[in-house]
N, C-alpha and C positions, 0 to 999 in steps of 0.2 A: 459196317465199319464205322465206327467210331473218330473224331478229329482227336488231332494232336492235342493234350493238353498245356504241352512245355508248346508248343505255336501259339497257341491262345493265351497262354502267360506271355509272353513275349512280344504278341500283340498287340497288349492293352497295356503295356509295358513303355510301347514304340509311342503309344499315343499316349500317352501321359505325360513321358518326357518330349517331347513331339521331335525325333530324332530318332535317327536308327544308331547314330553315335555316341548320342548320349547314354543311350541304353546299354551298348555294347560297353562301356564305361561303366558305368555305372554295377551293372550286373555284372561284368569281368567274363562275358561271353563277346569271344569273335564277332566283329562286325559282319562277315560274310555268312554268317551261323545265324543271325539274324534276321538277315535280310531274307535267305535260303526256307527259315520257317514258316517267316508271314507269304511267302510266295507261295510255300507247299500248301497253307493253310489257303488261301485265296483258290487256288487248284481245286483242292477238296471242296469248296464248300460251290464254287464252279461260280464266285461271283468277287469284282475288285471291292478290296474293302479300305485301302489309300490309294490317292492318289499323289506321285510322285514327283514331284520338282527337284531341283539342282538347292534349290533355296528353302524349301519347306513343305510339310506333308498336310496332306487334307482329305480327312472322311469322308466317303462317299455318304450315301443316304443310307444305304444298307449297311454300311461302317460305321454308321455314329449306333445304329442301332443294335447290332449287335457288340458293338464294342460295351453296351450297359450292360448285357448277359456276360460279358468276359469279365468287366471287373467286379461284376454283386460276385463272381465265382470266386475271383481272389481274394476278393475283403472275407467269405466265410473260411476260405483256408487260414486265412490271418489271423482270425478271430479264435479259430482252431485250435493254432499255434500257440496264441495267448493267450488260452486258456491254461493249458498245457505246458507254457513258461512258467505260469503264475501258480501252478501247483506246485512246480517244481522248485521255483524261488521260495514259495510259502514254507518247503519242507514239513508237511503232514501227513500223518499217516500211523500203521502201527510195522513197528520194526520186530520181529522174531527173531533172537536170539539163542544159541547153544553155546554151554560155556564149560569147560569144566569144573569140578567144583575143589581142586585146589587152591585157585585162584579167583573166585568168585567174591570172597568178602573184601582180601587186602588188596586186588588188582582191579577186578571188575567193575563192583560196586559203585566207587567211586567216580570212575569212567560214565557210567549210565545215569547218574544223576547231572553232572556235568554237563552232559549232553543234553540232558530233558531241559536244566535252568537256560541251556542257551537255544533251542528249538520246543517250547512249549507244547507243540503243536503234535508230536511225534506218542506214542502211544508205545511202550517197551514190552515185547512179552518174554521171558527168559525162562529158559530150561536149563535149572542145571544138572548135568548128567556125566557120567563116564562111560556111557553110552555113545560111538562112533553113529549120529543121525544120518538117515536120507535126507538129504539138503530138501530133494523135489519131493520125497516123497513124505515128508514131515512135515512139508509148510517153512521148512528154516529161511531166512534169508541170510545169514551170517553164523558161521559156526566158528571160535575159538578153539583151536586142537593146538597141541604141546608135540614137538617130536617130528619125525620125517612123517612127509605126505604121501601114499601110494596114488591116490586119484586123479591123473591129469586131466581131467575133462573140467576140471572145477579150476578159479580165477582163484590163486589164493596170496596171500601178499604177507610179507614176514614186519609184524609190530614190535616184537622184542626179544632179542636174543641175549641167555643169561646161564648162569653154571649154578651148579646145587654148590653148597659149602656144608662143612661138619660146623656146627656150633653147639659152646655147650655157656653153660652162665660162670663168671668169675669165679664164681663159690665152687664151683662143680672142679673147676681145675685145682684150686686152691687145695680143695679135701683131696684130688682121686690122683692129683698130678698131670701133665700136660704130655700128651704123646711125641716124642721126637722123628718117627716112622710111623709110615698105615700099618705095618706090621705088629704094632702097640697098642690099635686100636681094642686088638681081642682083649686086650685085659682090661677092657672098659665097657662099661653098660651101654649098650647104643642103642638109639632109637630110630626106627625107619618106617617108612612107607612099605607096606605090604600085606598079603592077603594070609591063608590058614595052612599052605600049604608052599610058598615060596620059597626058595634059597637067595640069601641075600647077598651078590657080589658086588663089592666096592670096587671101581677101576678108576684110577687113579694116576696122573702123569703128573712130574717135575721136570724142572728145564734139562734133567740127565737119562730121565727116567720113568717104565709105566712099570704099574703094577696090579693087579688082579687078588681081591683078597675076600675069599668065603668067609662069611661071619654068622653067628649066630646071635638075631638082634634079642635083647633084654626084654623090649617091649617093640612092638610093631601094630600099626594099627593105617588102615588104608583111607586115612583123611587128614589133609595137612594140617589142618589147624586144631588136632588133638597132637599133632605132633611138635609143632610149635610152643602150645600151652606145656607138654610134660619138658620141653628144653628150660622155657624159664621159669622153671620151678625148680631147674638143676635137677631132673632124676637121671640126665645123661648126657650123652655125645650125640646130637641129632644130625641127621642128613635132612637138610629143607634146602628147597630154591629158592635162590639171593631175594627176588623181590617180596617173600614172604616173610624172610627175616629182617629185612632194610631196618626199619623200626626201631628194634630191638638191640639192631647192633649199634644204631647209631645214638643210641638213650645208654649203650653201655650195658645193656640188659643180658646180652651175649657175647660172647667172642670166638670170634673164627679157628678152627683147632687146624693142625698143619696148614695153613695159609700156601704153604710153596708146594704143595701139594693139590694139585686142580680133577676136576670131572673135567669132562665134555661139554661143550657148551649147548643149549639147547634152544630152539627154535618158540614163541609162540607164533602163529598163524593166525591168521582172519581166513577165511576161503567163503564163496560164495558159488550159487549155482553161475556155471559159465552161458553170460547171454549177452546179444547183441548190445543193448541198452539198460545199460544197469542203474537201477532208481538213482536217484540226487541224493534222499536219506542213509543210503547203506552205502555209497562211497562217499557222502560226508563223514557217518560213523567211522568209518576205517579208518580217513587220514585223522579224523578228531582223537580216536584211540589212540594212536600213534603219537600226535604229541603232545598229547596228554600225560603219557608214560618218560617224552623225553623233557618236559619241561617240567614232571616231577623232581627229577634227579633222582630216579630210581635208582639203588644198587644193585647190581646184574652180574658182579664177581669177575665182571671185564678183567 
């Protein structure tokens, strides 16, 4: 059997501050919890190691000497500890990333430089994928997903929430006319996000009213930032999300088509594997993203 180690902290604890009150003070443990240790421990070791007064305490001979084995014990947990602080204050390391690749160049990007100019020391590895990663079994530490989350075993924390908009460029409306109804849409060239075999439904609410509307897109291509480029060039009526058009709209490059006309609002996430002790780097990252994104004054179509 083994002694107490929370008695022998508490010990050498008592003799430092030379007071069983002081300590109980100090440390924010019961006086009687104290006192209760150093007696179990004296038990155990089957020998007095203070001696007790009304006015002050005093190490036997066998108590001054093993009280030097109880505190070299606590000074290397200390040491331990501050090592262990000081890594974690220092923020170093390499951080793996999953991102998808929507929003990699105009949202991402920028975020992960930002971070490295203010943590040096941190190491970025990023995937960008449309690929749904094994957080544990990838190696990820932080994955960026768009959309409802099915996973609850995983910590995941919402960075910005945002709507798609139709935009098309000044010119585009100017030649082709400005839609008054989604139902006007079909007689315009649209551009959207999707693969070789999709059907493309717009769903659509106003403060009276939703609507639901199958369309056949002109051009469709499954990476935003082809779809953003053919918007300002004017070949169409695009569906992009707000923070990938922000830019553009606010340079006048684009303009928003039914305005009173809304999507759904959409989620980005951060998630991470669910653990006891989550590194300093990867929940400094997350709140860093986060207001990163709100001290941009990003456009989100709020």
């Amino acid at each position: 059997m083994k002694p107490d180690l929370n008695a022998m902290a508490l010990f050498a604890k008592v003799v430092q501050f030379k007071s069983f009150s002081e300590t109980s003070k100090r440390l924010g443990v019961p006086i009687s919890t104290v006192s209760r240790k150093v007696s179990e421990l004296e038990k155990f070791l089957g020998v007095r190691l203070l001696e007790r007064s009304t006015r002050k305490l005093r190490l036997t001979e066998l108590g001054e000497e093993y009280y030097l084995y109880c505190a070299r014990g606590l000074e290397e947990f200390d040491k331990g500890a501050l090592i262990i602080n000081d890594r974690q204050a220092e923020v170093a390391g390499t951080l793996r990333l999953s991102i998808p690749p929507s929003l990699s160049e105009t949202l991402i990007a920028p975020v992960l430089c930002a971070y490295q100019n203010l943590y040096p020391n941190i190491f970025i590895k990023t995937l960008v994928t449309e690929r749904y990663v094994d957080l544990i079994e990838d190696g990820v530490d932080i994955a960026l997903r768009v959309g409802k989350l099915s996973d609850s075993s995983l910590i995941a924390r919402p960075m910005l929430v945002y709507r798609h908009l139709l935009v098309a460029t000044p010119e585009y409306v100017e030649t082709h006319g400005n839609p008054n109804h989604p139902e006007d849409l079909k007689q315009h060239r649209l551009i959207t996000f999707g693969g070789w075999h999709e059907q493309v439904v717009l769903k659509l609410s106003s403060s009276t009213s939703s609507v639901s509307i199958t369309i056949r897109s002109s051009l469709s291509i499954n990476e935003m930032s082809g779809i953003l480029y053919s918007a300002e060039i004017g070949h169409g009526i695009a569906d992009l999300p707000a923070p990938l058009c922000d830019k553009a709209l606010k340079k006048g490059r684009l303009i928003e088509i039914l305005p009173e006309w809304r999507f759904a609002p959409t989620t980005l996430w951060a998630i991470c594997p669910s653990k006891r002790h989550t590194l300093r780097m990867i929940s400094l990252f997350m709140d860093f993203c986060r207001s990163q994104f709100e001290s941009q004054n990003i456009y989100t179509g709020a």
